[in-house]
Backbone bond lengths (Angstrom), bond angles and torsions (degrees), N, CA, C in turn:
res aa  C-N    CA-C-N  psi(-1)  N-CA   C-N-CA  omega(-1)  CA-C   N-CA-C  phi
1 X - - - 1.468 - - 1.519 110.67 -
2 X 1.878 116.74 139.52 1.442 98.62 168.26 1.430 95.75 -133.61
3 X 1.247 143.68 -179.23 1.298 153.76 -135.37 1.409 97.07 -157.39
4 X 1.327 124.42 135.01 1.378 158.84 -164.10 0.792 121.12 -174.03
5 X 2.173 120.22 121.08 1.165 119.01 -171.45 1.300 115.09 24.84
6 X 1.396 129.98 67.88 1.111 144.20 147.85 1.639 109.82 66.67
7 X 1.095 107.42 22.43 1.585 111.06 178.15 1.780 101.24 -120.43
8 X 1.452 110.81 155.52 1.050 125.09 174.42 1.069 112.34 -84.03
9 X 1.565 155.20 131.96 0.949 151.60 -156.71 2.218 91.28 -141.85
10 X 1.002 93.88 118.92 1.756 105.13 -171.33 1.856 113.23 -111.25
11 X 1.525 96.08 139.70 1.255 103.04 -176.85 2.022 101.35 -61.38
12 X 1.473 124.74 -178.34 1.674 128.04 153.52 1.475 104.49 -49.07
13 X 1.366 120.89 -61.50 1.258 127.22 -177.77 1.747 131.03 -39.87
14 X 1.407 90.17 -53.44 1.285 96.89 170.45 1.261 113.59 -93.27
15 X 1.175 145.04 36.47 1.297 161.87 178.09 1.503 112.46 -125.97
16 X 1.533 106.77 -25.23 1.741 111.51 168.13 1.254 117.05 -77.36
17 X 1.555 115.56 -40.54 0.785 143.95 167.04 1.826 124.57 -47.16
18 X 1.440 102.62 -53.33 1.460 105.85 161.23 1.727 104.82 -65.92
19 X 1.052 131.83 -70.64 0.974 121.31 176.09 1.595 123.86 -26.58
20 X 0.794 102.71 -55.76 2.190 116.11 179.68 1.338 96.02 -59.14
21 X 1.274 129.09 -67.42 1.630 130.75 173.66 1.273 122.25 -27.73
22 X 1.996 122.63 -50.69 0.647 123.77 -156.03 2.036 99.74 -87.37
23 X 1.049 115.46 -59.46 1.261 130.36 158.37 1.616 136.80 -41.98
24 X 1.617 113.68 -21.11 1.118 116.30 158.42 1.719 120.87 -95.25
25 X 1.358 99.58 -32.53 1.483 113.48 -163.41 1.818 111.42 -111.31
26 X 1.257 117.05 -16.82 1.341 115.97 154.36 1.675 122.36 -116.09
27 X 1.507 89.90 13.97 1.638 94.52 162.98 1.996 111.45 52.74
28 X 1.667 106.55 42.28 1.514 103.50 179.79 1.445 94.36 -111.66
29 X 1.206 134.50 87.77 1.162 153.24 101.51 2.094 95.73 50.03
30 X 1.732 109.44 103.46 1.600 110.19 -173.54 1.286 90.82 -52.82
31 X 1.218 141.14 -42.40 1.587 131.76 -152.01 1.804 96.03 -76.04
32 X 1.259 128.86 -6.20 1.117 110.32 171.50 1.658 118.69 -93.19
33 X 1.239 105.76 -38.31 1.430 119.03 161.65 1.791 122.10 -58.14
34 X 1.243 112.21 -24.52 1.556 116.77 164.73 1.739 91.12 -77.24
35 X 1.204 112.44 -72.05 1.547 99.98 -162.35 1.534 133.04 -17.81
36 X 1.908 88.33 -46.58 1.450 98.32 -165.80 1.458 99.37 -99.07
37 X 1.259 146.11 -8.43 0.823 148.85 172.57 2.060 106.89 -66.46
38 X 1.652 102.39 -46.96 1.343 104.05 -179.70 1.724 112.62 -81.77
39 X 1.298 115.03 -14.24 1.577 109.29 162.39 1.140 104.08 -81.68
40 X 1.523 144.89 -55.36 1.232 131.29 174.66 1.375 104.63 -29.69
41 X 1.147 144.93 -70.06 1.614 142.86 -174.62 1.364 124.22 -51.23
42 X 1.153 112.25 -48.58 1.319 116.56 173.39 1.517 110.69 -61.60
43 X 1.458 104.70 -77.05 2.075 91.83 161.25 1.447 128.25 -24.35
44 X 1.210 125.34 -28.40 1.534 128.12 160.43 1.240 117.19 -86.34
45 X 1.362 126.10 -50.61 1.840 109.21 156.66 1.592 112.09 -32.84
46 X 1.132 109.71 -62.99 1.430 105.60 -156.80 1.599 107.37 -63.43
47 X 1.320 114.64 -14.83 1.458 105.91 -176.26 1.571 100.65 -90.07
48 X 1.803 123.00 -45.05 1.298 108.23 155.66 1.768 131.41 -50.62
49 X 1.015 114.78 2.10 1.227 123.58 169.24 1.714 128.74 -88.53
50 X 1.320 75.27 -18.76 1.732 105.31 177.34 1.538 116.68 75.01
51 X 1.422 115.65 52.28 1.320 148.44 161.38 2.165 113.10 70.45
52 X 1.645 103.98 -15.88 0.918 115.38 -166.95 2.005 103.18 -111.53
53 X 1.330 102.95 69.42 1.644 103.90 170.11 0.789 131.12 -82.81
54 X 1.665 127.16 -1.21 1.421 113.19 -164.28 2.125 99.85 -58.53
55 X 0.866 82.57 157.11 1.881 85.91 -174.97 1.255 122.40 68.11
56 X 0.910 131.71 -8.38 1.936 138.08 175.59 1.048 93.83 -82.65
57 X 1.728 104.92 136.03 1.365 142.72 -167.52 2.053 105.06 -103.72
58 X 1.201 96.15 118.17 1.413 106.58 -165.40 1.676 86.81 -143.97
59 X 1.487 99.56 132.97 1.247 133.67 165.42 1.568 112.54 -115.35
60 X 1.333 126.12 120.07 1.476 147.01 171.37 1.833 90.86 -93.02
61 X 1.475 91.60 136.00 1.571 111.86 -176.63 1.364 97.03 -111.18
62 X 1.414 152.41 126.52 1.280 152.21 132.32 0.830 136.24 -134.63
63 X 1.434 106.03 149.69 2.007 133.49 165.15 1.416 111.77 -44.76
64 X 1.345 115.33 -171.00 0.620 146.27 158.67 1.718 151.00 -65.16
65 X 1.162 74.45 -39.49 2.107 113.21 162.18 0.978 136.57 -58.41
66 X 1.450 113.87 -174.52 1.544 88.12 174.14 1.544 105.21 -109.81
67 X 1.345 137.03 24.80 1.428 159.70 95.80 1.415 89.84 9.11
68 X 1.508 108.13 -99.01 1.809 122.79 -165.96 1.706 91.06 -47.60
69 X 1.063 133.40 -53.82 1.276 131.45 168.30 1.339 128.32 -1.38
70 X 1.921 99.67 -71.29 1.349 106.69 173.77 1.643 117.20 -83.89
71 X 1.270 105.20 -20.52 1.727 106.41 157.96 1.738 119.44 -22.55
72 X 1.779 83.22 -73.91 1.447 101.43 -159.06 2.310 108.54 -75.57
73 X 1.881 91.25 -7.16 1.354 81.14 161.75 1.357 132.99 -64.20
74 X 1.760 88.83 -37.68 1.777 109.15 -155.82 1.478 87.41 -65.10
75 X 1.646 128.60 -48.11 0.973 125.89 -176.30 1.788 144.67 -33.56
76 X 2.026 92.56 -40.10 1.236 95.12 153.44 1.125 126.24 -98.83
77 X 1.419 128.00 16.49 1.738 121.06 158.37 1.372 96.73 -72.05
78 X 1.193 141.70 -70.68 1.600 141.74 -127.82 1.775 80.07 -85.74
79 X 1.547 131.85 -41.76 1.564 123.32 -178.80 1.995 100.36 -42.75
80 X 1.062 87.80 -53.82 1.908 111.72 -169.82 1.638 111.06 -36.23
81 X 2.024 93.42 -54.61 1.275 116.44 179.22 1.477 124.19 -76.28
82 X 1.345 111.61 9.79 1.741 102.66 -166.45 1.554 126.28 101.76
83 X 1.410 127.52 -19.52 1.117 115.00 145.36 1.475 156.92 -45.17
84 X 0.983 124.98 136.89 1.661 108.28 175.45 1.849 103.75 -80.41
85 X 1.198 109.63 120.80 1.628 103.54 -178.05 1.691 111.47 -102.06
86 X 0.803 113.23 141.59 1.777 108.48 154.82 1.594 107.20 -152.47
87 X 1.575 101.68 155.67 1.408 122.48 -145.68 1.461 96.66 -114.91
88 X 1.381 123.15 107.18 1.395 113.25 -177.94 1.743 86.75 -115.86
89 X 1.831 96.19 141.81 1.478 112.49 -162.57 1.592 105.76 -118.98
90 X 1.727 109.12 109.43 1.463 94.67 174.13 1.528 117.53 -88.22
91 X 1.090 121.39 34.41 1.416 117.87 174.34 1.718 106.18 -149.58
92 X 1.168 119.53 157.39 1.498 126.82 -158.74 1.585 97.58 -93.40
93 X 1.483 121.75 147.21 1.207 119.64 178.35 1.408 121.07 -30.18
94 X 1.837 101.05 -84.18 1.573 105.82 169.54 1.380 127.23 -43.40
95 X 1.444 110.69 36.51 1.716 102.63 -165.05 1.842 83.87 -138.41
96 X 1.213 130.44 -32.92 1.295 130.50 -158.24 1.859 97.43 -88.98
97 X 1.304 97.86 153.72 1.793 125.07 178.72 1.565 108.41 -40.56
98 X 0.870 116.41 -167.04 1.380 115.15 175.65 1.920 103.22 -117.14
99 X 1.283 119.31 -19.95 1.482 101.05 179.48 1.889 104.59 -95.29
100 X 1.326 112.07 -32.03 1.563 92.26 170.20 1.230 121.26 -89.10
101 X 1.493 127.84 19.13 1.268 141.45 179.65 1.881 93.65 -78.63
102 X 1.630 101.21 -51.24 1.512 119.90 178.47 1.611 118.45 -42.44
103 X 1.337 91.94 -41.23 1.866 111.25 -165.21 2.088 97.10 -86.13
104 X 1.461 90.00 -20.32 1.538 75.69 177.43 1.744 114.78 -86.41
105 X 1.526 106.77 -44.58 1.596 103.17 143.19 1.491 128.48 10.35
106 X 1.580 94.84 -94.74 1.057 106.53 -179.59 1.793 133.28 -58.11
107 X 1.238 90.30 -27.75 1.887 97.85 150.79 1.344 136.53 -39.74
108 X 1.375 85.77 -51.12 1.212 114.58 -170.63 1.341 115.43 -65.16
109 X 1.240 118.58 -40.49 1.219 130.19 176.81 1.499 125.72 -97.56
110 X 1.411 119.14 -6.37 1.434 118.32 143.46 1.584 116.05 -86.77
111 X 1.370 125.26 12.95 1.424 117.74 166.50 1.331 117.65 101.67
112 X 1.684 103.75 -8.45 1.643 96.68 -179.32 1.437 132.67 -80.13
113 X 0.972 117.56 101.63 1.843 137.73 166.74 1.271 98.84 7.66
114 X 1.563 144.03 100.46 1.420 148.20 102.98 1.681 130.42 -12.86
115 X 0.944 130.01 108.87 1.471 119.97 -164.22 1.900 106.00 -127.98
116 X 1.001 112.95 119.08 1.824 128.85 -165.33 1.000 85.91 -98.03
117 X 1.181 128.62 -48.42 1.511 122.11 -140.24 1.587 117.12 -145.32
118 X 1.155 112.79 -103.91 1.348 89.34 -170.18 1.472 125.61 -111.92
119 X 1.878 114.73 146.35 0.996 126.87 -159.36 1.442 116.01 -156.28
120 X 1.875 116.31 161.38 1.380 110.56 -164.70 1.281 97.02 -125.61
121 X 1.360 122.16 95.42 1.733 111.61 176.33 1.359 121.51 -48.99
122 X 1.388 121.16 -17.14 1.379 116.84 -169.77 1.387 99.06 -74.11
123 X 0.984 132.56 -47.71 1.422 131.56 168.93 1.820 138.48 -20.39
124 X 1.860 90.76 -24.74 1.306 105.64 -176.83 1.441 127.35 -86.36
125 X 0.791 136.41 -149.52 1.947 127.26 -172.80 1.282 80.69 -149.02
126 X 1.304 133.37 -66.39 1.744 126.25 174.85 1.573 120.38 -124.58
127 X 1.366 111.18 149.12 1.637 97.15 -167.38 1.639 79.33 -114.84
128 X 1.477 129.17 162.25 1.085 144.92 -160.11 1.669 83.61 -139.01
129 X 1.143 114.55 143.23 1.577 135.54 -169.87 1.537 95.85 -141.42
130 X 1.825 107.08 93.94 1.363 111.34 144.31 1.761 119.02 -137.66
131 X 1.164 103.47 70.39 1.539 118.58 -160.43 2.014 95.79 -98.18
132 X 1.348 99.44 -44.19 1.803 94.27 -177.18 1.409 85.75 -138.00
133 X 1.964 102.34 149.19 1.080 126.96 -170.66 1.799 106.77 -105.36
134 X 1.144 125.39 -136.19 1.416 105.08 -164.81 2.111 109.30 -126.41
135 X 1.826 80.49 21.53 1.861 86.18 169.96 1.649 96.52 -137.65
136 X 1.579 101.66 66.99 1.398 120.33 151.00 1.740 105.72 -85.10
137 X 1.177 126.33 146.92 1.435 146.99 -172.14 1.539 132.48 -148.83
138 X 1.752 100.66 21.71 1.514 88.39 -149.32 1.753 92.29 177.39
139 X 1.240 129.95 158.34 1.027 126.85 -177.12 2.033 116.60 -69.58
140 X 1.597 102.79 146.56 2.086 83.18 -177.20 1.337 97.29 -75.63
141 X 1.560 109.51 174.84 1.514 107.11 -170.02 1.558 92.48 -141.27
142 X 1.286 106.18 174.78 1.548 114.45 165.84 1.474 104.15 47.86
143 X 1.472 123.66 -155.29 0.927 136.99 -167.49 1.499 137.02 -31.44
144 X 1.679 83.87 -58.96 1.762 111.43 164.34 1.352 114.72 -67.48
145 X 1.448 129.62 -26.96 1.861 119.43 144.22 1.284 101.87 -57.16
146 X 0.651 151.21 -79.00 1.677 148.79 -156.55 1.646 109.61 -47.06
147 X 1.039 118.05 -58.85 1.620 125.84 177.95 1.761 94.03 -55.71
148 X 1.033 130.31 -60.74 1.150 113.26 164.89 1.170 141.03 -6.91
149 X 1.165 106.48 -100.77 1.343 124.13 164.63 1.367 119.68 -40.88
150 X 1.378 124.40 -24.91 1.683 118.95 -166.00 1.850 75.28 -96.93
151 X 1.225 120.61 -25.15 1.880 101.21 172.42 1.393 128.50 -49.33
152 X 1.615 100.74 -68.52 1.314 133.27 158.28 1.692 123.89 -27.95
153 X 1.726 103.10 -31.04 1.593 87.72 173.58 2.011 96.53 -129.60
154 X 0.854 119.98 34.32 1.799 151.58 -171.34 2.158 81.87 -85.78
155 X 1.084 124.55 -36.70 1.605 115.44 -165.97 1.229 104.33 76.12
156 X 1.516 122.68 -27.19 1.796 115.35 -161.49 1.437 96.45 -80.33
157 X 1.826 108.81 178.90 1.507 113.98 -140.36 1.447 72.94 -114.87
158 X 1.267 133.68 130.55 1.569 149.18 167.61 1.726 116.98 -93.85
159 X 1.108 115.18 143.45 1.145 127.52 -168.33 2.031 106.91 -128.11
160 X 1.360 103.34 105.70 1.517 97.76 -170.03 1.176 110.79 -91.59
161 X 0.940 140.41 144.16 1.481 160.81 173.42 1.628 118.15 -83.37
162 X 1.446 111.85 93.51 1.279 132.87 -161.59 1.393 130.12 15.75
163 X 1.339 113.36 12.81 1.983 119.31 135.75 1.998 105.01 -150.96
164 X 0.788 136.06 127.03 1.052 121.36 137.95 1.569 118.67 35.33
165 X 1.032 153.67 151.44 1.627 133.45 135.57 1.444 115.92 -99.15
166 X 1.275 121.78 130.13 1.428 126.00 -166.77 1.885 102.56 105.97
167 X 1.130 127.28 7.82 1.463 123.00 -166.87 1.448 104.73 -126.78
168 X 1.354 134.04 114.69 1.106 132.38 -165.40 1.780 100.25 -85.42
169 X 1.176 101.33 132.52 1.973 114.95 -153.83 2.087 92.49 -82.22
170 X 1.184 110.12 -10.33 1.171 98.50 -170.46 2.078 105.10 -85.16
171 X 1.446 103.42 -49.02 1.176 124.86 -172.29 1.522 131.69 -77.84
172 X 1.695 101.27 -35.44 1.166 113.21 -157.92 1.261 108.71 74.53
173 X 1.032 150.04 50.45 1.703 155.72 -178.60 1.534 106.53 -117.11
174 X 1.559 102.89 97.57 1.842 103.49 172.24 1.411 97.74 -76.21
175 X 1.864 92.97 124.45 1.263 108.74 141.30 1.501 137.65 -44.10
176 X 1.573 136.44 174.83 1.307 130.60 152.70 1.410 99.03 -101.41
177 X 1.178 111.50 131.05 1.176 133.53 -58.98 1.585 131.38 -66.45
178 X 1.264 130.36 160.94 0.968 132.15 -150.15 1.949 105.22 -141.79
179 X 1.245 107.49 128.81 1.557 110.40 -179.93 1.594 126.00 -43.34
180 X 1.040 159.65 85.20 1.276 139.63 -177.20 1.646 114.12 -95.28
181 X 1.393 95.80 99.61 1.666 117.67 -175.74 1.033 112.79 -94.26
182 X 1.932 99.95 141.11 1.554 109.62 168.83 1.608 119.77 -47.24
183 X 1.619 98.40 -50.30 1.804 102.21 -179.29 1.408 90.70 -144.01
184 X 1.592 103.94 155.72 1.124 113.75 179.02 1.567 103.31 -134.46
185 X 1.309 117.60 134.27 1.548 139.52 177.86 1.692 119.57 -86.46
186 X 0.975 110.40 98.44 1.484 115.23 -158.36 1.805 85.24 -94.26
187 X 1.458 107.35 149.01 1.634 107.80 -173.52 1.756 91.48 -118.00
188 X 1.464 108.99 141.15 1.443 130.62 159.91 1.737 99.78 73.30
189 X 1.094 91.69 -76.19 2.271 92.89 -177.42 1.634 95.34 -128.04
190 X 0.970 119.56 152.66 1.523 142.78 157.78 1.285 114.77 -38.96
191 X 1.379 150.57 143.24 1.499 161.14 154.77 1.080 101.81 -40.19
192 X 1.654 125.32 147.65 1.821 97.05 137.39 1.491 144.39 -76.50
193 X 1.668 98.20 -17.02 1.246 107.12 -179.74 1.882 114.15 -76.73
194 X 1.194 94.83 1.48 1.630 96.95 170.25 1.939 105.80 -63.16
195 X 1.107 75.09 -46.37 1.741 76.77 177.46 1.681 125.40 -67.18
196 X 1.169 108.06 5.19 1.464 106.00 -166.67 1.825 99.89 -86.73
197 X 1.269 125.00 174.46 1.291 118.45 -161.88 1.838 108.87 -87.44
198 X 1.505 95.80 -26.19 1.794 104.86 -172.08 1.022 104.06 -78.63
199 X 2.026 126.56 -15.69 1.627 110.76 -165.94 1.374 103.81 -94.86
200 X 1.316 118.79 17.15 1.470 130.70 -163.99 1.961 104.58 -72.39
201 X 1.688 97.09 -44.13 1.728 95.32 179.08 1.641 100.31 -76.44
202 X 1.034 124.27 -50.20 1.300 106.19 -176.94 1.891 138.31 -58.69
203 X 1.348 101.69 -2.90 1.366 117.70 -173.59 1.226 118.92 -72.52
204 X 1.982 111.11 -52.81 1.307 109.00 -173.55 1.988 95.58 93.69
205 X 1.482 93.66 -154.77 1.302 111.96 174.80 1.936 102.90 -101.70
206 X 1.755 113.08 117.60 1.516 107.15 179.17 1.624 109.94 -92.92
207 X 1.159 112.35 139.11 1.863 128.15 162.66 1.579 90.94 -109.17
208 X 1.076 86.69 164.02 1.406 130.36 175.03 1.679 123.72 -132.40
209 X 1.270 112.71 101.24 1.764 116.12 -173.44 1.493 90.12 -113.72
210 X 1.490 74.74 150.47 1.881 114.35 173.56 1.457 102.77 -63.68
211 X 1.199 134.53 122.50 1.466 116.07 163.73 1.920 116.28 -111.68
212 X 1.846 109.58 4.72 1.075 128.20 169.44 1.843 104.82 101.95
213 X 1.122 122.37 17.51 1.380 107.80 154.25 1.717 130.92 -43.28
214 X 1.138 126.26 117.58 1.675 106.00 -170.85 1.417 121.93 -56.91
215 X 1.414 113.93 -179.12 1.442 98.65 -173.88 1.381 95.83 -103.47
216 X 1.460 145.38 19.85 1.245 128.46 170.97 1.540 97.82 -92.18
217 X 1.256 134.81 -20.31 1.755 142.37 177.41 1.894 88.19 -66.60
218 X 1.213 104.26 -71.82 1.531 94.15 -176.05 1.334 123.57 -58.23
219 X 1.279 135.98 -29.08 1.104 133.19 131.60 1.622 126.07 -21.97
220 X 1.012 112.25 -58.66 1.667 117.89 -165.69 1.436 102.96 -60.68
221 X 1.424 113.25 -26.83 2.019 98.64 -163.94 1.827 101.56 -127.03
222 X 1.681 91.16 34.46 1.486 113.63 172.43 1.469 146.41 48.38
223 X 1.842 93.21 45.71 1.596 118.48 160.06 1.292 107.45 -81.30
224 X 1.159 109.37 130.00 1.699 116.91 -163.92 1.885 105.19 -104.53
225 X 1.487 89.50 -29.96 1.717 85.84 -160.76 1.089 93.99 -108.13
226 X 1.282 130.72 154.47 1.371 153.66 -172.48 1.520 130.22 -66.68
227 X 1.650 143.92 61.20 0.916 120.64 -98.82 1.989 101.82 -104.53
228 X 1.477 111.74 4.75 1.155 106.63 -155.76 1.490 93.05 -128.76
229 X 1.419 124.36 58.66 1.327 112.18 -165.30 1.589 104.29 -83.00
230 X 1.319 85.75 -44.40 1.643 80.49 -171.35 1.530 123.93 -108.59
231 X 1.286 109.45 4.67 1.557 114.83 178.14 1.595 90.88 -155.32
232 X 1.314 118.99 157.77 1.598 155.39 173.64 1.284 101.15 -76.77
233 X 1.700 114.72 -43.97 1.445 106.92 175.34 1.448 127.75 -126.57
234 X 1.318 133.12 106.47 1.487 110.73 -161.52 1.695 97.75 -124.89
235 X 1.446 100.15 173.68 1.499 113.13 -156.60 1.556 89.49 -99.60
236 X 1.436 89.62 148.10 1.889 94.74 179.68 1.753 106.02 -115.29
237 X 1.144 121.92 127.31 1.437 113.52 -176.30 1.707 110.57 -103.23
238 X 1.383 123.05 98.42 1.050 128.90 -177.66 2.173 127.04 -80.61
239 X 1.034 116.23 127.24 1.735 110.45 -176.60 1.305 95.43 -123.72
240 X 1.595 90.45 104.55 1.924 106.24 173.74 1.523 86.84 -77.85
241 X 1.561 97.32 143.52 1.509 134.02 173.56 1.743 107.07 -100.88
């Protein structure tokens, strides 16, 4: 863990770890932590959208994980809100988790567009980046390289989902290839490798949303100050050294 402007900034590890804590030992249920994790996002699309979406064309990118998870949440807020959504999937059904397998479900059955195959990001008004979650280690491969890259040169303004995808959350280490987002939505505490000096182009502008971890978990691995007093989502201002 390192500390910045008074925020805890956490290795992957200890970020699984909060997670496991919070979910085994205060009994909050992952589907509640995706929830709010995928309204947190969508509330930030829509403000990068410039508050007025009804009709803006937004494509959610996702994994497999529970990353793609909160993708395909945000997806049905902004569907909810007036967007046109579609769901482009870098991983094959039989290949995804069992709780964002759930969230894709439910897509499915309010009507929102699934996409296997083929697609033109430029087309979109915002691309939503939840393809890799924050225990990437290694270069993306297959598909989810490919969605990448057709993001990355798409011109549209991307929104990453609490690292980058392709950016290892511990180090700051861009992958080949690696997301380079307008803003990126960091969930519960900050990375450490957010702080490193190279993950600086790939970031964009970073927030930080509440996704409801308690505060005795944030407490335990020694965030002292309270971090969501007055907003769910607040902006973090980082000075690479």
């Amino acid at each position: 863990m390192q500390e910045w402007a008074g925020v805890a900034y956490v290795t992957a590890e200890e970020m699984r770890k909060i997670d496991n804590i919070t979910i085994r030992d205060f009994e909050v249920d992952v589907l509640i932590l995706m929830e709010n994790a995928g309204r947190a996002s969508a509330t930030l699309a829509r403000q990068m959208l410039g508050r007025t979406i009804f009709g803006k064309h937004v494509a959610c990118l996702v994994g497999g994980g529970n990353n793609g998870g909160d993708g395909m949440v945000a997806a049905r807020h902004l569907s909810n809100w007036g967007a046109v959504v579609e769901v482009i999937a870098g991983t094959a059904q039989d290949k995804m988790k069992s709780v964002p397998l759930g969230q894709l479900h439910i897509l499915e059955k309010m009507g929102i567009s699934i996409l296997w195959a083929d697609y033109a990001l430029r087309d979109y008004d915002l691309l939503i980046d939840g393809l890799i979650g924050y225990g990437l280690e290694d270069n993306p491969r297959d598909r989810i390289a490919t969605i990448i890259k057709d993001a990355n040169t798409s011109g549209r303004p991307i929104l990453a989902l609490d690292v980058p995808s392709g950016m290892n959350a511990t180090t700051g280490k861009a992958y080949d290839p690696c997301i380079r987002a307008t803003a990126t939505l960091t969930l519960a505490l900050p990375k450490t490798g957010l702080l490193a000096r190279e993950a600086s182009v790939y970031l964009g502008d970073l927030y930080l949303a509440d996704i409801s971890i308690p505060r005795k978990v944030y407490q335990s691995i020694g965030q002292k100050s309270m971090l969501f007093q007055k907003d769910t989502l607040q902006r973090i201002q980082l000075v690479h050294s």
